[in-house]
N, CA, C and O atoms as CSV, one atom per row, in Angstrom:
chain,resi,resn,atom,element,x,y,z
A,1,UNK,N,N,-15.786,224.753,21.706
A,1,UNK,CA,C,-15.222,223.863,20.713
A,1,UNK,C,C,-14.599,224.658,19.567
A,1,UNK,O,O,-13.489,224.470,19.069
A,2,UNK,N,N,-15.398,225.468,19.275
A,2,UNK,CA,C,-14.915,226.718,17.960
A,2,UNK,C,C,-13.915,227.143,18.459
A,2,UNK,O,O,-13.043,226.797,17.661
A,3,UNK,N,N,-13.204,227.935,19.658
A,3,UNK,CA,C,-12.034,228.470,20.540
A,3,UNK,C,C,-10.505,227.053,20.113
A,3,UNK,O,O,-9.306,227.083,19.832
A,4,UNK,N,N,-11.537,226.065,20.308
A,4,UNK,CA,C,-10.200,225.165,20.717
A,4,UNK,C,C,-9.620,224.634,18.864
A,4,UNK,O,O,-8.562,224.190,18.418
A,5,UNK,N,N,-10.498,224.863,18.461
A,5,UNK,CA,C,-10.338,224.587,16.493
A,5,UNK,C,C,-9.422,225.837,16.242
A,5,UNK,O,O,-8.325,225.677,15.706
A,6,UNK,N,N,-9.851,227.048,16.615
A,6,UNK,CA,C,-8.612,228.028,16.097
A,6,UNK,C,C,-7.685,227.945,16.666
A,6,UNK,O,O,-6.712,228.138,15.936
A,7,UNK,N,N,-7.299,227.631,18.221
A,7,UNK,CA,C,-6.062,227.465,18.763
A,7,UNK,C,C,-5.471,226.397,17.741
A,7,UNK,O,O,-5.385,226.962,16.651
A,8,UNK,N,N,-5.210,225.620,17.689
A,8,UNK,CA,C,-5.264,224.740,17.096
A,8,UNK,C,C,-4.711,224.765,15.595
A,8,UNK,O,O,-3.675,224.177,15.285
A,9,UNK,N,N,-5.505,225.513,14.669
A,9,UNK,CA,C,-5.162,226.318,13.422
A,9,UNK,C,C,-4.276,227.012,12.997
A,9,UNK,O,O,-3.796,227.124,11.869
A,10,UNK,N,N,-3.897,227.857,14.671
A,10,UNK,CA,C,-3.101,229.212,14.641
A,10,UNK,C,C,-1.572,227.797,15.241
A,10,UNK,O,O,-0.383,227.993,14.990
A,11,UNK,N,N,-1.960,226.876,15.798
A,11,UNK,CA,C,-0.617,226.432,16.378
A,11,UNK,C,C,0.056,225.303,15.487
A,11,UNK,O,O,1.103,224.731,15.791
A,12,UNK,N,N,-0.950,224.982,13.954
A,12,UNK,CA,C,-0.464,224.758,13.014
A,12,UNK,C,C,0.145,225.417,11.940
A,12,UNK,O,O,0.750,224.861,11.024
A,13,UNK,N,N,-0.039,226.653,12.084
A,13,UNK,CA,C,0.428,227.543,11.121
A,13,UNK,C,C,1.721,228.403,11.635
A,13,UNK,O,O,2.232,229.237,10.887
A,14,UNK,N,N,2.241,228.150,12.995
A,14,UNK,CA,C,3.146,229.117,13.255
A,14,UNK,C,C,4.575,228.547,12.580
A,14,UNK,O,O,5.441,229.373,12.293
A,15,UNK,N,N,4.797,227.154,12.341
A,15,UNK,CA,C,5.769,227.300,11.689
A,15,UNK,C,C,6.368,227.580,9.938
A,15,UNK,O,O,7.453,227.565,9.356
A,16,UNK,N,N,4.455,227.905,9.481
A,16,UNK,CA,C,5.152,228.509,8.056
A,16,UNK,C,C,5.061,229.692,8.574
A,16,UNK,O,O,5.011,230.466,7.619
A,17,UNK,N,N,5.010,230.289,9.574
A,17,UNK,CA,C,5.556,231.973,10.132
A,17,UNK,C,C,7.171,232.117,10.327
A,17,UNK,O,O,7.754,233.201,10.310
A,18,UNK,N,N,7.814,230.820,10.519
A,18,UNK,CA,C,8.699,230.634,11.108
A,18,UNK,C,C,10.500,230.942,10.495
A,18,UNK,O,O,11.538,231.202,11.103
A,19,UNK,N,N,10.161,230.742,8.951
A,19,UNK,CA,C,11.262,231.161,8.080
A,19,UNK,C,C,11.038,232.969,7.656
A,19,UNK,O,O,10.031,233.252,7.007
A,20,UNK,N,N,11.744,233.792,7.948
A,20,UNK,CA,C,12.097,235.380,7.931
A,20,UNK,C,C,11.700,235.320,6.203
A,20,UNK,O,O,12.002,234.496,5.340
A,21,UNK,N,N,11.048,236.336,6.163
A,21,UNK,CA,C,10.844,236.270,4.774
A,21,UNK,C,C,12.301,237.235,4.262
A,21,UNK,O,O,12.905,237.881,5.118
A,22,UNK,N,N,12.663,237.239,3.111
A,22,UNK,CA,C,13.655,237.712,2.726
A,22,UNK,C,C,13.205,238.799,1.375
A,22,UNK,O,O,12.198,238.720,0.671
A,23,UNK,N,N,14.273,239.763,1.309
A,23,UNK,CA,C,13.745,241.256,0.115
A,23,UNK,C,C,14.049,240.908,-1.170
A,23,UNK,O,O,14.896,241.662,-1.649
A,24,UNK,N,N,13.638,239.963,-1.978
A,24,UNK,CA,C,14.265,239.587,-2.842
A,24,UNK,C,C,13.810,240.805,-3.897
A,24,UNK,O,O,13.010,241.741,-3.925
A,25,UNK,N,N,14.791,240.217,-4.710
A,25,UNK,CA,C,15.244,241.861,-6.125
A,25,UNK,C,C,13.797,241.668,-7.247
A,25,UNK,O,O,13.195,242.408,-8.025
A,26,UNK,N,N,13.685,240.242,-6.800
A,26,UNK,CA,C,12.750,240.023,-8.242
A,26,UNK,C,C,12.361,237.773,-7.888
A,26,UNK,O,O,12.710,236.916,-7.076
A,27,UNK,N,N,11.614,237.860,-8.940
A,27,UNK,CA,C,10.899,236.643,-8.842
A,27,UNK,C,C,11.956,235.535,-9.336
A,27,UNK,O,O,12.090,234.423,-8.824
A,28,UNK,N,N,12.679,236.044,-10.421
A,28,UNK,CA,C,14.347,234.946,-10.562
A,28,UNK,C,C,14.935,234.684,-9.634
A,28,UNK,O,O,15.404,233.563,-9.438
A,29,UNK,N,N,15.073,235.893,-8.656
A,29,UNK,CA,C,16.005,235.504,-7.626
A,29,UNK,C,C,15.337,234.710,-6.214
A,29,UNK,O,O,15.931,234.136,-5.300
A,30,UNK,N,N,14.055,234.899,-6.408
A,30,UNK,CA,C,13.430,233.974,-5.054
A,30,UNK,C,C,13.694,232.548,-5.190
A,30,UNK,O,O,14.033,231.690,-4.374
A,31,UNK,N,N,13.378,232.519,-6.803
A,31,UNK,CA,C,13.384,230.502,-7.558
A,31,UNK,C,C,14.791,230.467,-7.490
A,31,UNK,O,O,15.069,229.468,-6.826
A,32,UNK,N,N,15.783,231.027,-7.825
A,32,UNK,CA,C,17.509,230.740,-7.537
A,32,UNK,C,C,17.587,230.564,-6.038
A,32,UNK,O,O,18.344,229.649,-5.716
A,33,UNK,N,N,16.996,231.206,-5.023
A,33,UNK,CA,C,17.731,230.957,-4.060
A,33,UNK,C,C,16.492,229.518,-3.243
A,33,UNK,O,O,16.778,228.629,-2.441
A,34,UNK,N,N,15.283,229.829,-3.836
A,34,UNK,CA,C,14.563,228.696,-3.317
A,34,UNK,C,C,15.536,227.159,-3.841
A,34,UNK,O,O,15.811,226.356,-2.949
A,35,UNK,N,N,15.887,226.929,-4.953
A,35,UNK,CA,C,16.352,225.869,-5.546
A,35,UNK,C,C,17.518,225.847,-5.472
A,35,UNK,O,O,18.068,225.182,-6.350
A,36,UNK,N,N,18.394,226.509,-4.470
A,36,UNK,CA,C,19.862,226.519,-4.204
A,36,UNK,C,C,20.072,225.811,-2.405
A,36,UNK,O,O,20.944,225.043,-1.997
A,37,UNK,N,N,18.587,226.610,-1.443
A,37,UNK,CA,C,18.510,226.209,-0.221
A,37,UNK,C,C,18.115,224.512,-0.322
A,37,UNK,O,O,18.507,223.774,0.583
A,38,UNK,N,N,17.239,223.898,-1.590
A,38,UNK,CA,C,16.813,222.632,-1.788
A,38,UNK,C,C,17.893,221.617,-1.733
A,38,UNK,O,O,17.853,220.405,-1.522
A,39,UNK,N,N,18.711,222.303,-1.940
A,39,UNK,CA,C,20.273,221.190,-2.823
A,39,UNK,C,C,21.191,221.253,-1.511
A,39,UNK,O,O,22.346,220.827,-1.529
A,40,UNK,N,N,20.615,221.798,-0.401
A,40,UNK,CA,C,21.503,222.464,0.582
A,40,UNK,C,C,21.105,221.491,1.915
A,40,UNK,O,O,19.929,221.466,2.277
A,41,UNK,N,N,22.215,220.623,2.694
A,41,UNK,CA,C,21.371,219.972,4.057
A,41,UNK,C,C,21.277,220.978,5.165
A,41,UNK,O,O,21.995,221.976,5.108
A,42,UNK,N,N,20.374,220.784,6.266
A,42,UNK,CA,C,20.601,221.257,7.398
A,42,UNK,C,C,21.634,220.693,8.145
A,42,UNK,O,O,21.612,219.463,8.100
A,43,UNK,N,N,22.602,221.207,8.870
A,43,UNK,CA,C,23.484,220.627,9.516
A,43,UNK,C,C,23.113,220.153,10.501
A,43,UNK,O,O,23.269,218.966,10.787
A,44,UNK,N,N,22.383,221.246,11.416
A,44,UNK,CA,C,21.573,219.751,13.087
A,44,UNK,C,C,20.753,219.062,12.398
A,44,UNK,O,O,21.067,217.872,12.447
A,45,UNK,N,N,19.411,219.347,11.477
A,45,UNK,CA,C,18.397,217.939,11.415
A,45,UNK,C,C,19.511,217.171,10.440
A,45,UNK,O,O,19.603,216.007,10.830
A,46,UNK,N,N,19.940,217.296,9.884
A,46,UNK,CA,C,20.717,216.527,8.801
A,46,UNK,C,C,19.479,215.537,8.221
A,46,UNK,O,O,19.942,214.484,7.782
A,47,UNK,N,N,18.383,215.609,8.144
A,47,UNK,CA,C,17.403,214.623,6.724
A,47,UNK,C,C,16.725,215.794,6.669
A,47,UNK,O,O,15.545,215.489,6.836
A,48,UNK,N,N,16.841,217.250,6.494
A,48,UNK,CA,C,16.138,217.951,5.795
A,48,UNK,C,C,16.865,218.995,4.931
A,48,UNK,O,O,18.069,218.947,5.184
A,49,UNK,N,N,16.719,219.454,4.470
A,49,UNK,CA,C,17.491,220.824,3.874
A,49,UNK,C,C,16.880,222.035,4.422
A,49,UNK,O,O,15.884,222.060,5.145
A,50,UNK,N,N,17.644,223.159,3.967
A,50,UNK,CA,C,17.996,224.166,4.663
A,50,UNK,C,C,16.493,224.802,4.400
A,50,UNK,O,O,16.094,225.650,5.198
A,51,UNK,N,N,15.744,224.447,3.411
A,51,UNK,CA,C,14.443,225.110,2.909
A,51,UNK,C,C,12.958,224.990,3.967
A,51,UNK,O,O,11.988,225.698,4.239
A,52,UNK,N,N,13.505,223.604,4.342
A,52,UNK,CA,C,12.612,223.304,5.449
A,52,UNK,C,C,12.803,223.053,6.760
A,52,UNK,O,O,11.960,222.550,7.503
A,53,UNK,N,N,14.136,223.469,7.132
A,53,UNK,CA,C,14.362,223.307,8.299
A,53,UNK,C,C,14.252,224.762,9.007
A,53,UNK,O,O,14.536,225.840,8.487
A,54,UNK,N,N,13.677,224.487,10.572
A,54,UNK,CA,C,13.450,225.453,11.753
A,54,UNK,C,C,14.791,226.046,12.546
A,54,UNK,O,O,14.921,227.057,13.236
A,55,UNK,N,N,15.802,224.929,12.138
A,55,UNK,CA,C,16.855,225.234,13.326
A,55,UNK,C,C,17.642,226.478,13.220
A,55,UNK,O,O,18.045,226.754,12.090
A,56,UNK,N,N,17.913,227.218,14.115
A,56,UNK,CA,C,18.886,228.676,13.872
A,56,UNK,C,C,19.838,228.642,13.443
A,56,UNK,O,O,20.314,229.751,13.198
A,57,UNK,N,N,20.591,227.572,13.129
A,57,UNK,CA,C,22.151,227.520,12.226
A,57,UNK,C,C,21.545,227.443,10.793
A,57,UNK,O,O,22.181,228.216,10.076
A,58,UNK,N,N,20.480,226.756,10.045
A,58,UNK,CA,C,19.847,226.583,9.096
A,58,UNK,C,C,18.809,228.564,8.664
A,58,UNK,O,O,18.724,229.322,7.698
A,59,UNK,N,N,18.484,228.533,9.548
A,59,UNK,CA,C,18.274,230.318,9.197
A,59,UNK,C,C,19.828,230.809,9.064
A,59,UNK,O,O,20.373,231.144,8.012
A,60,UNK,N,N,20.194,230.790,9.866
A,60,UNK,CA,C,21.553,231.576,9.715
A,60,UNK,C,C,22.347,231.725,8.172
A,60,UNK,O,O,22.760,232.686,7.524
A,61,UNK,N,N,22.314,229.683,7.881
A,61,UNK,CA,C,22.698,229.714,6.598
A,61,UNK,C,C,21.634,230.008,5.595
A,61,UNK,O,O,21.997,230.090,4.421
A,62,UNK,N,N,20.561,230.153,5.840
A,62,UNK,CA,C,19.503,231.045,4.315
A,62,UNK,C,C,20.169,232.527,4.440
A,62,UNK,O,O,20.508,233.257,3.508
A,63,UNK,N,N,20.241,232.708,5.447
A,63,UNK,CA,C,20.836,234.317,5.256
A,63,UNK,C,C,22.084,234.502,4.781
A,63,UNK,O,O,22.259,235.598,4.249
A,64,UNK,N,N,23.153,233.650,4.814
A,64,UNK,CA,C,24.055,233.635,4.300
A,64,UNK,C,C,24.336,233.556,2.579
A,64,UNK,O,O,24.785,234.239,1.659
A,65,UNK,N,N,23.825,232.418,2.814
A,65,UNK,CA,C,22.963,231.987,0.892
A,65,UNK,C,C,22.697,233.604,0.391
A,65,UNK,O,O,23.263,234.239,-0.498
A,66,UNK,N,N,21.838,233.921,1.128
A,66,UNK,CA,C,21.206,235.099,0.483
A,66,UNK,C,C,21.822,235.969,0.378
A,66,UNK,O,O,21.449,236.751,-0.496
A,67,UNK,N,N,23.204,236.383,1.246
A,67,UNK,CA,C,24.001,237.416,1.482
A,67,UNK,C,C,25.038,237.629,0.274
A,67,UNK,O,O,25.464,238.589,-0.367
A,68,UNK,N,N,25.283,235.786,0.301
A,68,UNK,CA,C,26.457,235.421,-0.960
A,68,UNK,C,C,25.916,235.681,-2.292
A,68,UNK,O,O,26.580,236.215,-3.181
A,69,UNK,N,N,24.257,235.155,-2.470
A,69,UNK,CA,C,23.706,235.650,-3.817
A,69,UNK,C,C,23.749,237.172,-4.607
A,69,UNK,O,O,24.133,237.404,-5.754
A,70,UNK,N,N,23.175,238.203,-3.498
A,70,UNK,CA,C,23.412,239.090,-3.435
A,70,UNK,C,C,25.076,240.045,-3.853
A,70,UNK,O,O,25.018,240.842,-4.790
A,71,UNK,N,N,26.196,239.900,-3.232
A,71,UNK,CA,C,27.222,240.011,-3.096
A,71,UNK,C,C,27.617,239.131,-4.909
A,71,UNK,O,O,28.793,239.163,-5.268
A,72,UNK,N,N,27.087,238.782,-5.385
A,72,UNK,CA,C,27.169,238.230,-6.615
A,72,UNK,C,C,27.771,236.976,-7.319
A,72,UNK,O,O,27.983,236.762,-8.513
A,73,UNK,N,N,27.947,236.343,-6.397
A,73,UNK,CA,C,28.357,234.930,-6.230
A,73,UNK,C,C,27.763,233.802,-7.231
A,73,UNK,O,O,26.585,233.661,-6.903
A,74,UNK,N,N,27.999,233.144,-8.056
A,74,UNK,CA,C,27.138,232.283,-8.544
A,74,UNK,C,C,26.516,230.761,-7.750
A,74,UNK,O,O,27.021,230.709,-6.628
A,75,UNK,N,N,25.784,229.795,-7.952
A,75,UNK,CA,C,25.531,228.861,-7.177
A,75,UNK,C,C,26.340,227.954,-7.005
A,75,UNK,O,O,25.954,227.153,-6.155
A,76,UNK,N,N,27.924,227.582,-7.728
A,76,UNK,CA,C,28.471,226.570,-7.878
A,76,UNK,C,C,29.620,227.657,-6.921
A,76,UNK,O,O,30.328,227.059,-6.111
A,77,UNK,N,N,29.802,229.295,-7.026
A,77,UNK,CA,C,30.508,229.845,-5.702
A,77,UNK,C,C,30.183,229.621,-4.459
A,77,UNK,O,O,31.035,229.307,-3.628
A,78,UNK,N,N,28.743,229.770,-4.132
A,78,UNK,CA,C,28.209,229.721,-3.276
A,78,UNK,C,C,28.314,228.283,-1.985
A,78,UNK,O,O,28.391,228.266,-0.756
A,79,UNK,N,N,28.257,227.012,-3.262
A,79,UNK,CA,C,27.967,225.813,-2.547
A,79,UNK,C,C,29.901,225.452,-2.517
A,79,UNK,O,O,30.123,224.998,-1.395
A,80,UNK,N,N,31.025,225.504,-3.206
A,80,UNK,CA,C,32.153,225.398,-3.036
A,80,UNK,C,C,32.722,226.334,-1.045
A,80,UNK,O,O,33.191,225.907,0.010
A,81,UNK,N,N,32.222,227.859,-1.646
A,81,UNK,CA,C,32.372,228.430,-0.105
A,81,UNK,C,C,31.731,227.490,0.936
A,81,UNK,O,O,32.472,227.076,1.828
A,82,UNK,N,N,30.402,227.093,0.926
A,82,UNK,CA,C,30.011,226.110,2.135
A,82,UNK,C,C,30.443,224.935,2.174
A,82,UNK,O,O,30.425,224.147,3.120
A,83,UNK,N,N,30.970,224.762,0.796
A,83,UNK,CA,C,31.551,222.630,1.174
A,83,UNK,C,C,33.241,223.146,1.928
A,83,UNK,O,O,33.956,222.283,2.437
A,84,UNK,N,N,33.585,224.327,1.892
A,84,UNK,CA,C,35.079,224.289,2.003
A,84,UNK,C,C,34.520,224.986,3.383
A,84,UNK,O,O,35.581,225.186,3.975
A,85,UNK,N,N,33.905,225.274,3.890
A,85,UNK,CA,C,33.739,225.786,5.049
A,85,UNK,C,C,32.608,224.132,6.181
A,85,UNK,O,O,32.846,223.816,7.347
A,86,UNK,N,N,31.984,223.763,5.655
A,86,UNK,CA,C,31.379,222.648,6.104
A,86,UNK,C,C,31.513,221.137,5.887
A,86,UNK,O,O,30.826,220.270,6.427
A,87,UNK,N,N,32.554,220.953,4.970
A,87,UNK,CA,C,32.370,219.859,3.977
A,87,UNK,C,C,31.235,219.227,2.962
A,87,UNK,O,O,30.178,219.823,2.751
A,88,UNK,N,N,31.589,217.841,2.296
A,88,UNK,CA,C,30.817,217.487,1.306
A,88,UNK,C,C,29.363,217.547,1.813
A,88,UNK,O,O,28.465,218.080,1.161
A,89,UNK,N,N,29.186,216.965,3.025
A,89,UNK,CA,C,28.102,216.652,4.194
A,89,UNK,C,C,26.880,217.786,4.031
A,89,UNK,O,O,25.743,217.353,4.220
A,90,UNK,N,N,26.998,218.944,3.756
A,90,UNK,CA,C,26.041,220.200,3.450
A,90,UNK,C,C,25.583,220.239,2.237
A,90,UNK,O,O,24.753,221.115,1.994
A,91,UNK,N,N,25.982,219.329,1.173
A,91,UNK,CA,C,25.466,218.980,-0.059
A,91,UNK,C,C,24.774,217.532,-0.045
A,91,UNK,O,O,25.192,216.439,0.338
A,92,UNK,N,N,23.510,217.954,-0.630
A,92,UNK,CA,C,22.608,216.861,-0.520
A,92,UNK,C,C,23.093,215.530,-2.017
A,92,UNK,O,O,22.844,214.324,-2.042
A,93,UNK,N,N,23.630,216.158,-2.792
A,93,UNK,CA,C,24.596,215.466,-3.998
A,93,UNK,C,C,25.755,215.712,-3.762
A,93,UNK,O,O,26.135,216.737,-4.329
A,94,UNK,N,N,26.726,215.063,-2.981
A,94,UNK,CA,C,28.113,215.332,-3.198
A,94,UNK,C,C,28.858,214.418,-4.111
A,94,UNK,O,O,28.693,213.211,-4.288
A,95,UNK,N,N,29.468,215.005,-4.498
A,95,UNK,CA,C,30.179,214.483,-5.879
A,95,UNK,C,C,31.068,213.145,-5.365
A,95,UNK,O,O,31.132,212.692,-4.222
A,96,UNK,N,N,31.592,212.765,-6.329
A,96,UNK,CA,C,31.688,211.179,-6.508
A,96,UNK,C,C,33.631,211.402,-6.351
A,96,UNK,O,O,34.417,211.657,-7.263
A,97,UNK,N,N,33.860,211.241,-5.217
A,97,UNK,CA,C,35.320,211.505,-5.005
A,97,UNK,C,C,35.670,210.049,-3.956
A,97,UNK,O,O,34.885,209.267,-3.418
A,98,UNK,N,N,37.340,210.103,-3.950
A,98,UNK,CA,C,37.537,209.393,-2.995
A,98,UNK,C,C,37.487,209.300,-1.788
A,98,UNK,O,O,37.563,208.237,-1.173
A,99,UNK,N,N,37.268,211.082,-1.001
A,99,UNK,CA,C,36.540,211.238,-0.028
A,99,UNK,C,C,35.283,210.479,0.257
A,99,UNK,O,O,35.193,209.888,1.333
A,100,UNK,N,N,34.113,210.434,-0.779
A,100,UNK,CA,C,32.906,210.100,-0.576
A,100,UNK,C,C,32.515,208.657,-0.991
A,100,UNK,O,O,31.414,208.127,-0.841
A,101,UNK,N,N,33.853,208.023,-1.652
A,101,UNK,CA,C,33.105,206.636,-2.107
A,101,UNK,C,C,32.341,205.720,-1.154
A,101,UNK,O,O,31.501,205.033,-1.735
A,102,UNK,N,N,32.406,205.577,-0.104
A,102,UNK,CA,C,31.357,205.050,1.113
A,102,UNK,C,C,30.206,205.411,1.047
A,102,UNK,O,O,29.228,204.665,0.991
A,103,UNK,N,N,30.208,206.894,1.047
A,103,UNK,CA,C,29.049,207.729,0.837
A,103,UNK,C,C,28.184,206.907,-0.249
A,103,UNK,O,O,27.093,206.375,-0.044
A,104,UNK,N,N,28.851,206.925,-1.338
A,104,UNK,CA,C,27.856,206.663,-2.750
A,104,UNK,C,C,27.559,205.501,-3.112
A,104,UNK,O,O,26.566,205.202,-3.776
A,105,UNK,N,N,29.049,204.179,-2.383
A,105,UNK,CA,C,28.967,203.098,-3.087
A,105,UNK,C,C,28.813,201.899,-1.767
A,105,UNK,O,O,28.925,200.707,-2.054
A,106,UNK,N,N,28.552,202.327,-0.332
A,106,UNK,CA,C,28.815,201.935,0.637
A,106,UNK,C,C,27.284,200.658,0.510
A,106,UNK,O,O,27.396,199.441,0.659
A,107,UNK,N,N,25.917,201.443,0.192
A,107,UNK,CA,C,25.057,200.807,0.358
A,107,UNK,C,C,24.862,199.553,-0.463
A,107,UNK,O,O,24.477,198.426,-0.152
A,108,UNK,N,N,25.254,200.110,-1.637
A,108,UNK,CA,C,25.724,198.299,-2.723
A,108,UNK,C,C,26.422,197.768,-1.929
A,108,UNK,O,O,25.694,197.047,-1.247
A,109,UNK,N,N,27.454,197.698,-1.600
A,109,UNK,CA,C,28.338,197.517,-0.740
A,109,UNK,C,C,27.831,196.383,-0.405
A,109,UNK,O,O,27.806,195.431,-1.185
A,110,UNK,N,N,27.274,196.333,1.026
A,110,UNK,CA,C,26.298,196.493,2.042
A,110,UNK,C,C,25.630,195.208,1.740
A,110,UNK,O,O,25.867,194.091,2.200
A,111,UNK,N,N,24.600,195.654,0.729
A,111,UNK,CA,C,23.595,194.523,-0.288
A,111,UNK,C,C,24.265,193.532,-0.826
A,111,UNK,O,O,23.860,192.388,-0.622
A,112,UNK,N,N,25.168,193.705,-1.445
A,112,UNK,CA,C,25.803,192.676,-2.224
A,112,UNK,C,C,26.695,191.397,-0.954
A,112,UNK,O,O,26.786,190.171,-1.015
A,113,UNK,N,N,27.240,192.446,0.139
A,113,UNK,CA,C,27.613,191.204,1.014
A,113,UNK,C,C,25.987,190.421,1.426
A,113,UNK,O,O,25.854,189.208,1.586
A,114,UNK,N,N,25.057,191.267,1.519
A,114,UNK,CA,C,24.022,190.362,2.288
A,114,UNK,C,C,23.785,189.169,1.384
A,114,UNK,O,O,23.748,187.973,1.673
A,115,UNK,N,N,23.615,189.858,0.081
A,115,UNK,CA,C,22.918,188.620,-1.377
A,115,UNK,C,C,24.289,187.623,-0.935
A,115,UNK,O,O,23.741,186.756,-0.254
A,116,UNK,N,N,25.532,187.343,-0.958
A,116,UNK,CA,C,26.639,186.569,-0.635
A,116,UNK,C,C,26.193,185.297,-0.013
A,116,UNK,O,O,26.078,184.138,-0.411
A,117,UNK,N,N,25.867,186.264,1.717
A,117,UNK,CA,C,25.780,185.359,2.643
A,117,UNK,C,C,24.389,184.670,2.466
A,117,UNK,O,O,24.277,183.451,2.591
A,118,UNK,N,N,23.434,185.407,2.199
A,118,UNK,CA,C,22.543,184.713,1.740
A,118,UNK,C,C,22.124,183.214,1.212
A,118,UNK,O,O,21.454,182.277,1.645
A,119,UNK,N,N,23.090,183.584,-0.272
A,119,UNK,CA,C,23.554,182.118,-1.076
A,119,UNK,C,C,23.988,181.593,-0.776
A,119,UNK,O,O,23.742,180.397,-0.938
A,120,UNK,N,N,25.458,182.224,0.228
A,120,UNK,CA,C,26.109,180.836,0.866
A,120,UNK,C,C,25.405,180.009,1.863
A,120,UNK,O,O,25.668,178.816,2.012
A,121,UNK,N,N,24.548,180.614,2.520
A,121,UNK,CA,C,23.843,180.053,3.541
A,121,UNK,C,C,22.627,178.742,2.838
A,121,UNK,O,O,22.379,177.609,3.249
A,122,UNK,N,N,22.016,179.604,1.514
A,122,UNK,CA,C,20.805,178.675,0.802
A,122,UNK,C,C,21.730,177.319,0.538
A,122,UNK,O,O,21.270,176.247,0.933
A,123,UNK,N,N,22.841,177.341,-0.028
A,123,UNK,CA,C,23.510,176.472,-1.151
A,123,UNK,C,C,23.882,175.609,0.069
A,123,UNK,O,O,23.248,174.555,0.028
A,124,UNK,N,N,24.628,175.688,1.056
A,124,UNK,CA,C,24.988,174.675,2.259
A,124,UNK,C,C,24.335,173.648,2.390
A,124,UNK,O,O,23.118,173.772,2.523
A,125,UNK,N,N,24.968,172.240,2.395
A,125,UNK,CA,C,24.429,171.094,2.298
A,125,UNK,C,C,23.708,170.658,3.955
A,125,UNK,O,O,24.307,170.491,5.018
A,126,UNK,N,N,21.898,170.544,3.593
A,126,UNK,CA,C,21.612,170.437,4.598
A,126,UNK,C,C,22.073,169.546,5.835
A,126,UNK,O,O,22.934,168.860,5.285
A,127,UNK,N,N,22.049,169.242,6.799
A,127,UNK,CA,C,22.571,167.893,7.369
A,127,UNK,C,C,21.309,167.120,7.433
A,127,UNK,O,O,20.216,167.647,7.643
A,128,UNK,N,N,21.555,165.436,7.185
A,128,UNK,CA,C,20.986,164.551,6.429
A,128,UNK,C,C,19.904,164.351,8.434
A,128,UNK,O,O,20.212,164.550,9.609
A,129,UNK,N,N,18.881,163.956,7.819
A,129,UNK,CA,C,18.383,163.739,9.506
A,129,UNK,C,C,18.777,162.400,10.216
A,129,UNK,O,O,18.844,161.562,9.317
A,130,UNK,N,N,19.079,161.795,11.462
A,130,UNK,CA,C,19.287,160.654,11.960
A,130,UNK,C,C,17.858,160.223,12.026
A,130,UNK,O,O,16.779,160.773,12.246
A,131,UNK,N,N,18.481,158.445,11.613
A,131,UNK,CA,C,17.501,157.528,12.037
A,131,UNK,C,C,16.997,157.800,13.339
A,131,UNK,O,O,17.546,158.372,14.280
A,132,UNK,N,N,15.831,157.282,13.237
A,132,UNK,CA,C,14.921,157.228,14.705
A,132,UNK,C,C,14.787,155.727,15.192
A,132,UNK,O,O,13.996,155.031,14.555
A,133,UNK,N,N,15.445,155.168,16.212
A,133,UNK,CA,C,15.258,153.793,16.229
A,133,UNK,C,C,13.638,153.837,17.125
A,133,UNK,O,O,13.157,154.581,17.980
A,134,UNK,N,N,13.144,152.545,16.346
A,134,UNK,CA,C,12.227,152.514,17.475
A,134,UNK,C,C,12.424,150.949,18.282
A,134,UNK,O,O,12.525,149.864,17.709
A,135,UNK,N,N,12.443,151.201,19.783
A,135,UNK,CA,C,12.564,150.243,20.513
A,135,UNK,C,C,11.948,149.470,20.771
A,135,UNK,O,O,12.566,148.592,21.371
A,136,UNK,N,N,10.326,149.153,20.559
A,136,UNK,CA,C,9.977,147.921,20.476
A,136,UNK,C,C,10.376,146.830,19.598
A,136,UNK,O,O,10.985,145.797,19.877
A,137,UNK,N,N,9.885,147.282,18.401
A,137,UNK,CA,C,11.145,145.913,17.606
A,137,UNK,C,C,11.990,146.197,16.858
A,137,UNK,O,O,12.004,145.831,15.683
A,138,UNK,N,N,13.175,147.169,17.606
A,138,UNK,CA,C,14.578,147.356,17.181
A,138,UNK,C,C,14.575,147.682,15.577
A,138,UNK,O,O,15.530,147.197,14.968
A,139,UNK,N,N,13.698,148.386,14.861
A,139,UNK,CA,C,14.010,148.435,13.616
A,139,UNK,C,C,14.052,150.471,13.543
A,139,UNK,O,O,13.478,151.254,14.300
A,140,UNK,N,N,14.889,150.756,12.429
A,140,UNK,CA,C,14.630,152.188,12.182
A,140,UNK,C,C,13.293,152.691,10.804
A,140,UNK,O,O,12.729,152.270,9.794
A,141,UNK,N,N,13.394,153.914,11.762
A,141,UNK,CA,C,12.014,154.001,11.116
A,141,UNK,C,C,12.093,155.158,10.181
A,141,UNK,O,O,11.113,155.476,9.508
């Protein structure tokens, strides 16, 4: 039972083994590039960012991040090179353009037709019910 608890332990822990640790210069630059990969999507999972994602295009781009930091790039260089190389889509905030208005304003959108039909549907004049004749002595009831 003890054997099957550490398997177990060790096969929960292999994926914080799983991101390459990187040589950073100093403790500024780990929190810059930790809080730059945050703001950053994964392109295959697309609902995670690059900080927590496993996939090899998502390593690829921490190394890149890291390459561009390095190379002396600031974070607003950094994320322009990947939106012009990936589009808005790799930014977890993309800015409020006419490209993206769907993006930002699609889900009001969305809501506001539902609240519509909604009302129009509540407000509709019910239909009135028919008499029920009853046939023994011909009267409605």
């Amino acid at each position: 039972m003890k054997k099957l608890i550490v398997v177990l332990l060790l096969m929960i822990a292999l994926p914080v083994a799983a991101i390459d640790p990187l040589p950073f210069a100093d403790r500024a630059e780990e929190v810059r590039f930790q809080d730059l990969v945050r703001e950053l999507r994964c392109l295959v999972c697309q609902n995670q960012n690059l900080a927590d994602s496993d996939a090899t295009l998502a390593k690829d781009l921490r190394a890149e991040v890291f390459e561009l930091m390095r190379s002396g790039k600031n974070n607003t260089e950094i994320k322009q090179f990947l939106t012009d190389r990936y589009g808005d889509f790799v930014l977890y905030k993309p800015p409020v353009k006419p490209g993206t208005w769907l993006l930002w304003f699609g889900p009001l959108l969305v809501l506001a037709i539902g609240f519509w039909i909604a009302r129009r549907l509540m407000r509709r004049p019910q239909a009135s019910e028919t008499p029920i004749r009853n046939d023994q002595d011909g009267e409605f009831s």
